[in-house]
PDB file of N, CA, C and O in Angstrom, chain B, residues numbered from 101:
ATOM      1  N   UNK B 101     -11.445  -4.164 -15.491  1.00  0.00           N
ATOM      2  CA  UNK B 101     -11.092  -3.260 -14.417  1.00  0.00           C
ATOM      3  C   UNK B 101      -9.567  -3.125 -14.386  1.00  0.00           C
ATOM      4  O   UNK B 101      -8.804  -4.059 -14.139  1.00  0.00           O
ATOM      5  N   UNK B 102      -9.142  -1.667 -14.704  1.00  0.00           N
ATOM      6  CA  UNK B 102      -7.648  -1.637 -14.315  1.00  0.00           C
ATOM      7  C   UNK B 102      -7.054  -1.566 -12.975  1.00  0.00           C
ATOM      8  O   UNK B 102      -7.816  -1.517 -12.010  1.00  0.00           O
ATOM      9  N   UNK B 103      -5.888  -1.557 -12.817  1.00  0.00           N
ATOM     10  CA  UNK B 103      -4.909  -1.474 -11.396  1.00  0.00           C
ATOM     11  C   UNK B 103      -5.758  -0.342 -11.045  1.00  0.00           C
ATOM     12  O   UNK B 103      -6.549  -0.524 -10.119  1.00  0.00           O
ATOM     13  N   UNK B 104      -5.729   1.021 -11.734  1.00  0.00           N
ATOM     14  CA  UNK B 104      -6.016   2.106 -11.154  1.00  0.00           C
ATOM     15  C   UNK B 104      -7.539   1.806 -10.805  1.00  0.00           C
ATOM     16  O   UNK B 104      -7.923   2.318  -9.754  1.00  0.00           O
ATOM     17  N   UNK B 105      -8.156   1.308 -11.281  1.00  0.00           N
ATOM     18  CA  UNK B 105      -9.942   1.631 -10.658  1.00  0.00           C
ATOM     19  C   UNK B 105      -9.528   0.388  -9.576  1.00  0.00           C
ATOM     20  O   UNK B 105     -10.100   0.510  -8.492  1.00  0.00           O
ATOM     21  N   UNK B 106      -8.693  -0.702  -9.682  1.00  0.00           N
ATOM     22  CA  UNK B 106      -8.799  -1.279  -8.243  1.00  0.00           C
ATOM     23  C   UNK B 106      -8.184  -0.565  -7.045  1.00  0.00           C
ATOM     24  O   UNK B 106      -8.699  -0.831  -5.960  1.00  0.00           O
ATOM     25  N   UNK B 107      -7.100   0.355  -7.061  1.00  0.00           N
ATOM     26  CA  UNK B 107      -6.593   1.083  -6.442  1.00  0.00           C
ATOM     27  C   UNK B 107      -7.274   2.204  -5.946  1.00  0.00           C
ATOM     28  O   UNK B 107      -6.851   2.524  -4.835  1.00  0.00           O
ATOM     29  N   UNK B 108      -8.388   3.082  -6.470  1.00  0.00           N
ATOM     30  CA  UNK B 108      -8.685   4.200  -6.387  1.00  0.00           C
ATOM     31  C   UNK B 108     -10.234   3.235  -5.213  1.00  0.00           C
ATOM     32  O   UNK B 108     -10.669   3.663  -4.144  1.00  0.00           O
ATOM     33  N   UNK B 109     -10.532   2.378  -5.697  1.00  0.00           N
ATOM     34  CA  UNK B 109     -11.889   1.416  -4.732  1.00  0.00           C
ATOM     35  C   UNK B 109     -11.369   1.121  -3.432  1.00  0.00           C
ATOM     36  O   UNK B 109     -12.252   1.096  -2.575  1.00  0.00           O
ATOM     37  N   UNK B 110     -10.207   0.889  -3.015  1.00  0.00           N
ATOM     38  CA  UNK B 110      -9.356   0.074  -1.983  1.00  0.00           C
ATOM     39  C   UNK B 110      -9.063   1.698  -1.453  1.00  0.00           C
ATOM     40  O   UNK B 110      -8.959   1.510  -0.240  1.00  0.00           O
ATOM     41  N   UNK B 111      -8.909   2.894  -1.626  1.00  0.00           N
ATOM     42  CA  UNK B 111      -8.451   4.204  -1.408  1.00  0.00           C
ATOM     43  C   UNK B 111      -9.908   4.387  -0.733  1.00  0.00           C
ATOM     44  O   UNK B 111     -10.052   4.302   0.486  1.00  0.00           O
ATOM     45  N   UNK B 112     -10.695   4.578  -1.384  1.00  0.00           N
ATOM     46  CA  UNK B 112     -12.277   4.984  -1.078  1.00  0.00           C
ATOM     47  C   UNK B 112     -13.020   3.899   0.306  1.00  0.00           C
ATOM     48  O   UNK B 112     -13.853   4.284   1.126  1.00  0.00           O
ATOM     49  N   UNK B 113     -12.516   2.748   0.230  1.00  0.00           N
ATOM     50  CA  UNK B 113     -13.227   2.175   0.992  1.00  0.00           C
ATOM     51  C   UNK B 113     -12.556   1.836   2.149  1.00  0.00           C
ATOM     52  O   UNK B 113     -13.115   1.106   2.967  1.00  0.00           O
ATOM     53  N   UNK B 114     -11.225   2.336   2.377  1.00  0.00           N
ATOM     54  CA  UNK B 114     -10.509   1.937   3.640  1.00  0.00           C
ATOM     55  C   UNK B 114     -10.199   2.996   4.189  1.00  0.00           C
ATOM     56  O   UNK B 114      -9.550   3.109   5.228  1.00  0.00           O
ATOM     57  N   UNK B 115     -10.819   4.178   3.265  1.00  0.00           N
ATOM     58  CA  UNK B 115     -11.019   5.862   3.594  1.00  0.00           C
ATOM     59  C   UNK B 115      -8.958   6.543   3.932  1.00  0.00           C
ATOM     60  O   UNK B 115      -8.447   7.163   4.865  1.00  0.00           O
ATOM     61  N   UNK B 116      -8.546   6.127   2.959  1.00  0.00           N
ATOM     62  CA  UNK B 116      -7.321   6.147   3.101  1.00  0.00           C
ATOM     63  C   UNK B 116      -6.825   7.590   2.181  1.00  0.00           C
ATOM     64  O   UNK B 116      -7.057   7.915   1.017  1.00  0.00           O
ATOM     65  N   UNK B 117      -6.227   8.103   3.023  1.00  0.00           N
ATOM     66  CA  UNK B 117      -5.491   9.932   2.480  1.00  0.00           C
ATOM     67  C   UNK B 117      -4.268   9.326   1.809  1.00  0.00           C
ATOM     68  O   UNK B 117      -3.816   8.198   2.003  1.00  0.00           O
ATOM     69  N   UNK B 118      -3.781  10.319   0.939  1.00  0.00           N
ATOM     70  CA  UNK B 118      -2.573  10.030  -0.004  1.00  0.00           C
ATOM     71  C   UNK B 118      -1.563  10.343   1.257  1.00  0.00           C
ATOM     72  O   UNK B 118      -0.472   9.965   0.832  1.00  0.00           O
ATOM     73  N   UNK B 119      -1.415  10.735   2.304  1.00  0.00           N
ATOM     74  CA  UNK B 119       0.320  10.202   2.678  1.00  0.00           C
ATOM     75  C   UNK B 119      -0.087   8.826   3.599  1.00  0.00           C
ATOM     76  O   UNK B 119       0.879   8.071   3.711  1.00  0.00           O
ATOM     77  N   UNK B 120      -1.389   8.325   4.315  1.00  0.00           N
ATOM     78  CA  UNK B 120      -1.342   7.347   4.506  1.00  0.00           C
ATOM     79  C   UNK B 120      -0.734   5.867   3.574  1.00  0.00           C
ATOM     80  O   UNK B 120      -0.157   4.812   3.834  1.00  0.00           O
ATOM     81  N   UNK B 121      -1.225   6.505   2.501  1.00  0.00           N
ATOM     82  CA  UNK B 121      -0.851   5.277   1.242  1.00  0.00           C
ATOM     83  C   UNK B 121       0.594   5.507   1.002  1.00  0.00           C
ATOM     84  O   UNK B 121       1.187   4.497   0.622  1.00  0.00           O
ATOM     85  N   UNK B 122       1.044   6.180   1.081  1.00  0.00           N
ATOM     86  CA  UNK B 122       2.907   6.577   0.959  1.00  0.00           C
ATOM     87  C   UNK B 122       3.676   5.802   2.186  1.00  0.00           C
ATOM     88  O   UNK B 122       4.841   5.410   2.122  1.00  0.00           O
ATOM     89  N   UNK B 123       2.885   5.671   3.209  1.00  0.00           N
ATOM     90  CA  UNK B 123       2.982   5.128   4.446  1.00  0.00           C
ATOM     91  C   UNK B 123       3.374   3.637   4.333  1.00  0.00           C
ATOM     92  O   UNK B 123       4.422   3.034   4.567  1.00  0.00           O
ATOM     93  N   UNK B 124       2.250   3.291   3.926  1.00  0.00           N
ATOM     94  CA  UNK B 124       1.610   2.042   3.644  1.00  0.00           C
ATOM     95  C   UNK B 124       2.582   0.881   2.783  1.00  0.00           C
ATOM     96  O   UNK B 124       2.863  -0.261   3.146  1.00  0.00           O
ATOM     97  N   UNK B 125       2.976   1.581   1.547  1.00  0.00           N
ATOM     98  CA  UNK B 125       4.147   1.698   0.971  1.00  0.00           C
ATOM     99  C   UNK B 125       5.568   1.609   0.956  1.00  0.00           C
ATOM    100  O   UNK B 125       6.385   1.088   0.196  1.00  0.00           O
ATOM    101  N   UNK B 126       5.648   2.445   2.302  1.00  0.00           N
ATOM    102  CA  UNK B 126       7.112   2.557   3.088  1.00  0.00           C
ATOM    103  C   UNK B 126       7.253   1.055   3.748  1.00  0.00           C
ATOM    104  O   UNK B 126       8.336   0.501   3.935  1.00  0.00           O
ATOM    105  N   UNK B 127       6.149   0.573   4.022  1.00  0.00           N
ATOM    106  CA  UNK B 127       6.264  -0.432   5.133  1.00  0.00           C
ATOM    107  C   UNK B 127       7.471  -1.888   4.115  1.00  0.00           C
ATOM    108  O   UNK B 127       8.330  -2.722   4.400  1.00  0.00           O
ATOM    109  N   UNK B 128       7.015  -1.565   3.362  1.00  0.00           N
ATOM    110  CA  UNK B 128       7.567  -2.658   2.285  1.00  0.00           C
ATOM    111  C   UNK B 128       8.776  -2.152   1.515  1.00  0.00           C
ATOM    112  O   UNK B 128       9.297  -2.850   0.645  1.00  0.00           O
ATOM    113  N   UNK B 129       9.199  -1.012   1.811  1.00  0.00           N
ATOM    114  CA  UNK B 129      10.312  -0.066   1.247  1.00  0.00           C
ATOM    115  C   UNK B 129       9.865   0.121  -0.302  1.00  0.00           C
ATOM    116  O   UNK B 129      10.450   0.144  -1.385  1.00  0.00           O
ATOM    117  N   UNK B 130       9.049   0.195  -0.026  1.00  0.00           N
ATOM    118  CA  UNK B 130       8.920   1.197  -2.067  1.00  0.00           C
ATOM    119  C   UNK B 130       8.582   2.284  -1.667  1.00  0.00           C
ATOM    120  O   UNK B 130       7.650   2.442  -0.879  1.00  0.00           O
ATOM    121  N   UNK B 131       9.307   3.238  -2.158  1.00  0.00           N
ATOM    122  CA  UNK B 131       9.188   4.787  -2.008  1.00  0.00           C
ATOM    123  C   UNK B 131       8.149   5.256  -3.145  1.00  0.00           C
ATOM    124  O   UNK B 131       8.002   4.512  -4.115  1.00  0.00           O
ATOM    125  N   UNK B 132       7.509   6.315  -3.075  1.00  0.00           N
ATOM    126  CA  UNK B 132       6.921   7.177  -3.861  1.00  0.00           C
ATOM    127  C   UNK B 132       6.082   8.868  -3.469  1.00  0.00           C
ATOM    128  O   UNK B 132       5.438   9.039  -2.434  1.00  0.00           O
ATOM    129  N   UNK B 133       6.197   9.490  -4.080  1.00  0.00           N
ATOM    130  CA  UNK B 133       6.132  10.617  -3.846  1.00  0.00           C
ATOM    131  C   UNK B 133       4.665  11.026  -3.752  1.00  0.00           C
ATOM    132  O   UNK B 133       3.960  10.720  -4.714  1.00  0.00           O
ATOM    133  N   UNK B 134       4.064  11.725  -2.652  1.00  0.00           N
ATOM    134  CA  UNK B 134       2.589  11.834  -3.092  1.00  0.00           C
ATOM    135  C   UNK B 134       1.921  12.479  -4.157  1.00  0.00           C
ATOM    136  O   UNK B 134       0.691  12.491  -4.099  1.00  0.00           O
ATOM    137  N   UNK B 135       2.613  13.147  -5.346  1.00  0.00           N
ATOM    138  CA  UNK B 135       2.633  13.522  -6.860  1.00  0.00           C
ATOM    139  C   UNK B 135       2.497  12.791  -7.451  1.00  0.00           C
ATOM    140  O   UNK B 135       1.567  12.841  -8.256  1.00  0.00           O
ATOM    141  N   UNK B 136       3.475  11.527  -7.386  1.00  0.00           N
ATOM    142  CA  UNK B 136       3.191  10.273  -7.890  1.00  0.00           C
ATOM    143  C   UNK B 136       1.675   9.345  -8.167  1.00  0.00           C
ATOM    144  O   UNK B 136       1.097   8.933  -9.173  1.00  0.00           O
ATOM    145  N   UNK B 137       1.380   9.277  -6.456  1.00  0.00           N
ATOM    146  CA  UNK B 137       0.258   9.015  -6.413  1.00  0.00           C
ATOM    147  C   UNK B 137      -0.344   9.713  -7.012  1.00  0.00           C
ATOM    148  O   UNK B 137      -0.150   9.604  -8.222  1.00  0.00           O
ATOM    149  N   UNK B 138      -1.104  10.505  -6.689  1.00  0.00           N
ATOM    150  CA  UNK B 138      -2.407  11.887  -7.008  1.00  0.00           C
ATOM    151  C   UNK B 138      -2.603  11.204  -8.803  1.00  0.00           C
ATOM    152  O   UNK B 138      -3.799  11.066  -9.060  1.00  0.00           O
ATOM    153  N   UNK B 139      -1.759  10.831  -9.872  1.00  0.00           N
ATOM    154  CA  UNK B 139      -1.812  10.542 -10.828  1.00  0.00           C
ATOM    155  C   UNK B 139      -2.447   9.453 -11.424  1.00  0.00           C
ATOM    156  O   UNK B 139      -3.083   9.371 -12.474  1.00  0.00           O
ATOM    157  N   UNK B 140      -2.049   8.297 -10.226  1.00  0.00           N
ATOM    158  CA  UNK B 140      -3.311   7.184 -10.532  1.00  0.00           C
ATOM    159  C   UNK B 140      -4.459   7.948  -9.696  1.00  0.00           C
ATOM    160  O   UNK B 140      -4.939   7.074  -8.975  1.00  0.00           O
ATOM    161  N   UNK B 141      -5.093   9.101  -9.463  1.00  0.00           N
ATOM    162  CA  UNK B 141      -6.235   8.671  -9.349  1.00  0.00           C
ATOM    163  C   UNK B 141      -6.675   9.777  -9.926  1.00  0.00           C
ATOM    164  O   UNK B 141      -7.132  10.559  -9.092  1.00  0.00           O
ATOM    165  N   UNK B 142      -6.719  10.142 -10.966  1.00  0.00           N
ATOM    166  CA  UNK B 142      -6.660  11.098 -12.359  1.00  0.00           C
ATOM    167  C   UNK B 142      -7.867  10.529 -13.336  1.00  0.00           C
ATOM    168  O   UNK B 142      -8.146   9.334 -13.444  1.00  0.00           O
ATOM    169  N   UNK B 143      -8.371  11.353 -13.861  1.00  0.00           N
ATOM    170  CA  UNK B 143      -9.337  10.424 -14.536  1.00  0.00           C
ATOM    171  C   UNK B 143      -8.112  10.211 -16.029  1.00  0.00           C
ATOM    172  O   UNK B 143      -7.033  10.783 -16.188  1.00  0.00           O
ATOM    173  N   UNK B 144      -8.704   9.325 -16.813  1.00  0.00           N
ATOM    174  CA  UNK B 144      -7.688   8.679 -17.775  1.00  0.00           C
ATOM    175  C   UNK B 144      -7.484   9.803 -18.853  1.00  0.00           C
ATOM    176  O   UNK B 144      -6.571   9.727 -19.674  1.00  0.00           O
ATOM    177  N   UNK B 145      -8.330  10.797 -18.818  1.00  0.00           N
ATOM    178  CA  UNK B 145      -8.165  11.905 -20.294  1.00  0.00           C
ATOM    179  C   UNK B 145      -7.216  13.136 -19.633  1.00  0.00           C
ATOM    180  O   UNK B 145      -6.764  14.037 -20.339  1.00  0.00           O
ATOM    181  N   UNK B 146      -6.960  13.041 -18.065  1.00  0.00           N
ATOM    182  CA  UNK B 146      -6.413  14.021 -17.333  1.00  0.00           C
ATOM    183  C   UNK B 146      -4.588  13.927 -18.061  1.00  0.00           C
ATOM    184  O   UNK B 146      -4.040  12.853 -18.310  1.00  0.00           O
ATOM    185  N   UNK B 147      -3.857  15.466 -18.308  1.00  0.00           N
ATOM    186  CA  UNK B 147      -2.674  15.314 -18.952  1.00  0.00           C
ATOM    187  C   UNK B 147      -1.292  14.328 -17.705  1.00  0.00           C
ATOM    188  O   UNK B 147      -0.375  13.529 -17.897  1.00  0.00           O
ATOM    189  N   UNK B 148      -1.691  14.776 -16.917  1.00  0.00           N
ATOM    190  CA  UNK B 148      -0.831  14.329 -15.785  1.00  0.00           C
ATOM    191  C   UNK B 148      -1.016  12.556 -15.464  1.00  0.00           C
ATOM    192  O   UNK B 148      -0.009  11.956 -15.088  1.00  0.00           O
ATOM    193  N   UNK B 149      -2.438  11.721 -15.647  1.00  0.00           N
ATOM    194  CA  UNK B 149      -2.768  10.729 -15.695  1.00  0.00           C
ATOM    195  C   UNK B 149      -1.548   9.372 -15.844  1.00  0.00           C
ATOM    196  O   UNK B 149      -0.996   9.022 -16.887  1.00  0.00           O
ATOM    197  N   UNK B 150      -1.391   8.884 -14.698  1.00  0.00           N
ATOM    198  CA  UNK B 150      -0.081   7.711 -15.168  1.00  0.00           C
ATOM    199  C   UNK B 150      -1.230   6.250 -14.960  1.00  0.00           C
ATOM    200  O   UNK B 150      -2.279   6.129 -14.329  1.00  0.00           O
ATOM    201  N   UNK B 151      -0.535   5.416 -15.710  1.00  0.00           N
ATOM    202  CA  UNK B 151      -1.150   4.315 -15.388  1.00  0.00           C
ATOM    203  C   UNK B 151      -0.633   2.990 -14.223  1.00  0.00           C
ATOM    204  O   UNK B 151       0.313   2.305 -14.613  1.00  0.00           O
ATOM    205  N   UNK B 152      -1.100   2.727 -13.160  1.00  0.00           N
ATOM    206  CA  UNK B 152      -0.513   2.195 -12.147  1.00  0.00           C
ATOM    207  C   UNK B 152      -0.265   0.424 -12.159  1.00  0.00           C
ATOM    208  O   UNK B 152      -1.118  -0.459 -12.074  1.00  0.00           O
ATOM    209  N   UNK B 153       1.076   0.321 -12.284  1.00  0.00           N
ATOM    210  CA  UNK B 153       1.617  -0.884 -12.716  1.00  0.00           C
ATOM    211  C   UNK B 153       1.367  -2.106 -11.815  1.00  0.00           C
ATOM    212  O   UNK B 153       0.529  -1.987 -10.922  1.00  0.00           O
ATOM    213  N   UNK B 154       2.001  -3.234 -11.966  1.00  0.00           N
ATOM    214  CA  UNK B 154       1.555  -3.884 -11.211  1.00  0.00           C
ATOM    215  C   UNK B 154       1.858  -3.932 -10.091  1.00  0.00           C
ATOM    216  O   UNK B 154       1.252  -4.215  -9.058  1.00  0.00           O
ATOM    217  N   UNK B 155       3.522  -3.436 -10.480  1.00  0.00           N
ATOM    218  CA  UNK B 155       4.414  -3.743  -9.106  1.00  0.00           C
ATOM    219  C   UNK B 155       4.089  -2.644  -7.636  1.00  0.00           C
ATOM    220  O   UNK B 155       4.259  -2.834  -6.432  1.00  0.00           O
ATOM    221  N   UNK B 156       3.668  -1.709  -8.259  1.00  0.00           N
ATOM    222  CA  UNK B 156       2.833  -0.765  -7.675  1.00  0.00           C
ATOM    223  C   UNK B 156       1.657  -1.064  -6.404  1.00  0.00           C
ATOM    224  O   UNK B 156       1.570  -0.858  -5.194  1.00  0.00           O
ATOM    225  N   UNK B 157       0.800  -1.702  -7.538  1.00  0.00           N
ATOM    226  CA  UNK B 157      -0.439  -2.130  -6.636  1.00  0.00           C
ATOM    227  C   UNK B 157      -0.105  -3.722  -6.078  1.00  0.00           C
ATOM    228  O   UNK B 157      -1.000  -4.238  -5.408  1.00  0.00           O
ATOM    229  N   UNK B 158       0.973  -4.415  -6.289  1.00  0.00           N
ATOM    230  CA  UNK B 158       1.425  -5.098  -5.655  1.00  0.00           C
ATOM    231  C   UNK B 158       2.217  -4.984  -3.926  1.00  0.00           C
ATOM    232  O   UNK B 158       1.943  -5.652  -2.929  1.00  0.00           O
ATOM    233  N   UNK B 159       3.255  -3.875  -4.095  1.00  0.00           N
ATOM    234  CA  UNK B 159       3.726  -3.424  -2.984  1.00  0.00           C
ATOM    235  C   UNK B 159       2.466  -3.127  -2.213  1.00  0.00           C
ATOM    236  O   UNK B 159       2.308  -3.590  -1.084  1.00  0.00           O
ATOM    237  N   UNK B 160       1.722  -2.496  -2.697  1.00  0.00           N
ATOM    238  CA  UNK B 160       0.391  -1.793  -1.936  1.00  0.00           C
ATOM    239  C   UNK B 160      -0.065  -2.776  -1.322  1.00  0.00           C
ATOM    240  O   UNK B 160       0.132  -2.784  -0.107  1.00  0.00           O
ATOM    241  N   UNK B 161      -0.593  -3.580  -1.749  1.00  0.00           N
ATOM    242  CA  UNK B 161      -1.514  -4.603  -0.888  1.00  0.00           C
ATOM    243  C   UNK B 161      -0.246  -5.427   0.076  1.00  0.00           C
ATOM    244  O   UNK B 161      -0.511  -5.670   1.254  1.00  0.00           O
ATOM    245  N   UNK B 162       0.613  -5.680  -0.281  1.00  0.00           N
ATOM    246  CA  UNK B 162       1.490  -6.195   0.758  1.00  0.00           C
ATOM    247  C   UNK B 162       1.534  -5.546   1.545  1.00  0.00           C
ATOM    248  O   UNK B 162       1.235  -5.971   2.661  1.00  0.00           O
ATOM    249  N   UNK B 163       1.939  -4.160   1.364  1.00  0.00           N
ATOM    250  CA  UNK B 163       2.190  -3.237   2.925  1.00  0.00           C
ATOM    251  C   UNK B 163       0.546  -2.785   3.409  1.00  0.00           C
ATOM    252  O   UNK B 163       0.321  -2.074   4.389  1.00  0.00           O
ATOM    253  N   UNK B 164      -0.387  -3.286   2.615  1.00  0.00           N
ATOM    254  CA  UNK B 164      -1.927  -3.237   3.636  1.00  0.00           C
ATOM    255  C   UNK B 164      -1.650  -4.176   4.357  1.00  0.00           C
ATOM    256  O   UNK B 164      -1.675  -3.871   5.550  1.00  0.00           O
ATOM    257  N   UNK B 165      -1.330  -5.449   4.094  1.00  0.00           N
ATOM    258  CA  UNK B 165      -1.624  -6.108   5.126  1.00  0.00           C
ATOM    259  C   UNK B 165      -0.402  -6.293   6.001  1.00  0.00           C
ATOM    260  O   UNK B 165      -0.369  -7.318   6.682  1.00  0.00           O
ATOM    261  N   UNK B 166       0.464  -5.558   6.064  1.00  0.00           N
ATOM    262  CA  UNK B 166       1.022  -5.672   7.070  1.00  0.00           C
ATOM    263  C   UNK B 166       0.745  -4.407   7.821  1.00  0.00           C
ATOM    264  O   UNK B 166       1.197  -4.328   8.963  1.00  0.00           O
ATOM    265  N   UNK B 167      -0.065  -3.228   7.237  1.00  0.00           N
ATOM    266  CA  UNK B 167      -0.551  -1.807   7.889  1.00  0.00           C
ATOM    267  C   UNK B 167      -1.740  -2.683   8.507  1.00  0.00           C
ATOM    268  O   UNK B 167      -1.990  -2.224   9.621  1.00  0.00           O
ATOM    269  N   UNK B 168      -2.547  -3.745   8.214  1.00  0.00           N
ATOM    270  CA  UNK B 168      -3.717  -4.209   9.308  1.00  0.00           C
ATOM    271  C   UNK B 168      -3.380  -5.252   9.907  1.00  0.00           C
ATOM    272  O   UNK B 168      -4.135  -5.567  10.827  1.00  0.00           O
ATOM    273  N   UNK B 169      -2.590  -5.853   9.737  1.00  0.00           N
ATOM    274  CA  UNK B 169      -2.480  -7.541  10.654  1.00  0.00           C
ATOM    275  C   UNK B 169      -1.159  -7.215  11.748  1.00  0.00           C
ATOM    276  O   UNK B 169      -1.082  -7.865  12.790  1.00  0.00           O
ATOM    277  N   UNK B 170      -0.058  -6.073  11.385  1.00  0.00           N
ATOM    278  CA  UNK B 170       1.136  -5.762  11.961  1.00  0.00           C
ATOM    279  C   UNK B 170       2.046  -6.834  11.044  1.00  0.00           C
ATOM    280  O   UNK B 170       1.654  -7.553  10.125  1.00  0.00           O
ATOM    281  N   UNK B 171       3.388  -6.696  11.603  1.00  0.00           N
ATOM    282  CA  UNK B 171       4.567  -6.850  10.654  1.00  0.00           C
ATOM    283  C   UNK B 171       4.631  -8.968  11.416  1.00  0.00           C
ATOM    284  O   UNK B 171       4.237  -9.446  12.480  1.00  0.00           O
ATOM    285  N   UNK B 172       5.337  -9.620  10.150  1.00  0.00           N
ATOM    286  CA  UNK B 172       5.090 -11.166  10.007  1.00  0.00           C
ATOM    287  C   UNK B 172       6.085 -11.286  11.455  1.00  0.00           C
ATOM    288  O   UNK B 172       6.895 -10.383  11.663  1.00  0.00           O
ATOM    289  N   UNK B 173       5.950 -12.642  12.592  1.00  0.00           N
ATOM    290  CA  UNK B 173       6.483 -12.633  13.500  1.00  0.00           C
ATOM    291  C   UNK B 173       7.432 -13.550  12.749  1.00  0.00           C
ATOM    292  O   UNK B 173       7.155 -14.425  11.928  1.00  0.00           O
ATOM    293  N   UNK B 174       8.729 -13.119  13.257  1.00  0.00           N
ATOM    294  CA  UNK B 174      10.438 -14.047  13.397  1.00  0.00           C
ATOM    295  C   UNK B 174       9.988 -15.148  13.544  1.00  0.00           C
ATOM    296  O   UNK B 174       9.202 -15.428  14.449  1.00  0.00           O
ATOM    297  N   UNK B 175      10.369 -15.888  12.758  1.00  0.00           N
ATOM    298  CA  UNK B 175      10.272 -17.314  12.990  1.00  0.00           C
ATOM    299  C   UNK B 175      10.869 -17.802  14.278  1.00  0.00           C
ATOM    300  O   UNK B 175      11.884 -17.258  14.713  1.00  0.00           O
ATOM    301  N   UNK B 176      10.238 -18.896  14.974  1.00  0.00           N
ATOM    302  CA  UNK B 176      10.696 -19.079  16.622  1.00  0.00           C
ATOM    303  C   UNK B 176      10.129 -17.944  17.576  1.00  0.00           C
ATOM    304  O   UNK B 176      10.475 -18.138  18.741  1.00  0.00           O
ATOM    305  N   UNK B 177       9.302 -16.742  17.381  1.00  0.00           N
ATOM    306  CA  UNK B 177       9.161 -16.176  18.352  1.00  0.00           C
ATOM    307  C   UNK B 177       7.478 -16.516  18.784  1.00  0.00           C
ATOM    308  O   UNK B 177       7.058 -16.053  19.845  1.00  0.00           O
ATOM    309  N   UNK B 178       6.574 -17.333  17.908  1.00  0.00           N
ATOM    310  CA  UNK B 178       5.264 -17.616  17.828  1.00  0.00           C
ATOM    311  C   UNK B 178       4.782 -17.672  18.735  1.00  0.00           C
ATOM    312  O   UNK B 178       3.731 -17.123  19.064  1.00  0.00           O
ATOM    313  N   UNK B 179       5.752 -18.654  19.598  1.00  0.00           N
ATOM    314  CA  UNK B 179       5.445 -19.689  20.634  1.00  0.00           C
ATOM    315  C   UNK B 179       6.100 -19.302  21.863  1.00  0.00           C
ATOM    316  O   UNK B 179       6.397 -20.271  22.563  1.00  0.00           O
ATOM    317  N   UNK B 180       6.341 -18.427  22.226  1.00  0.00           N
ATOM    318  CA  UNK B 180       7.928 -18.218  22.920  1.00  0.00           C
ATOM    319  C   UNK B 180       6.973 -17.158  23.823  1.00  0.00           C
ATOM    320  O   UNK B 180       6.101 -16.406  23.389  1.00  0.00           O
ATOM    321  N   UNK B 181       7.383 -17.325  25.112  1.00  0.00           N
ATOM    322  CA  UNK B 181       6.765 -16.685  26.058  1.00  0.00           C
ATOM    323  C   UNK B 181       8.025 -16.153  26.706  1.00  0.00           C
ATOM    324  O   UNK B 181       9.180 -16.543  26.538  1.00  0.00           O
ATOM    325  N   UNK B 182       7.497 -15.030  27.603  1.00  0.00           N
ATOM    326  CA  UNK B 182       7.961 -13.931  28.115  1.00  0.00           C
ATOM    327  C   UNK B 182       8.809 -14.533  28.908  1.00  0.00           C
ATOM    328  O   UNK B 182       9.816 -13.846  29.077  1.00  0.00           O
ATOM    329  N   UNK B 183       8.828 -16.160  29.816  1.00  0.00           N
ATOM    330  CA  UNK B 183       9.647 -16.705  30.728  1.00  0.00           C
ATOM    331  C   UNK B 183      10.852 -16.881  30.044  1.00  0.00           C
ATOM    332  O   UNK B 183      11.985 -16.522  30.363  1.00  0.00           O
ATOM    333  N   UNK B 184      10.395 -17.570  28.915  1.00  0.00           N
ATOM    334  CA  UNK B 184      11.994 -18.513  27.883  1.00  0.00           C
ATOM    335  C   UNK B 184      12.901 -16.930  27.627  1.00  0.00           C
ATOM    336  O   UNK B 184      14.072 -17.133  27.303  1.00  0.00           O
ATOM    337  N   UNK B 185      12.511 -15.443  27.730  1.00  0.00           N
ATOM    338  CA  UNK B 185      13.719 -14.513  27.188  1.00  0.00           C
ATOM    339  C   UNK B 185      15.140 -14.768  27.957  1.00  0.00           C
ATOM    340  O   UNK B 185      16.139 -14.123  27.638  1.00  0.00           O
TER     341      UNK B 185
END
């Protein structure tokens, strides 16, 4: 299984639109263009077809989970209630 068929499964099943995933992306500061995208999900004989690297589907899943869990809390703020501000 390549990046792209794991990428294009994780697209399909979290019912996710190409500027959501540009989104998603941003969260972690990797930019990309939604042209960009549209290419991994190309079938492989398509002329435009890129193959999606790691660092790619790496950023991706990092900025999923910070698009579902929200962004990591500051260290020291875990515990810290609204009195101690």
């Amino acid at each position: 299984m390549t990046n792209n068929d794991i990428f294009k499964k994780l697209r399909v099943a979290l019912q996710l639109r190409d500027d959501e995933i540009v989104k998603i992306l941003e969260l972690v500061d990797f930019r990309i263009s939604r042209s960009e995208l549209g290419a991994f999900f190309r079938k492989e004989d398509h002329p435009n077809y890129m193959e999606c690297g790691d660092q790619v589907l790496r950023n991706f899943l990092n900025g999923l989970v910070i698009h579902l869990r929200g962004p990591k809390p500051v260290k020291g703020e875990k515990g810290k209630s609204k009195k101690e501000d």
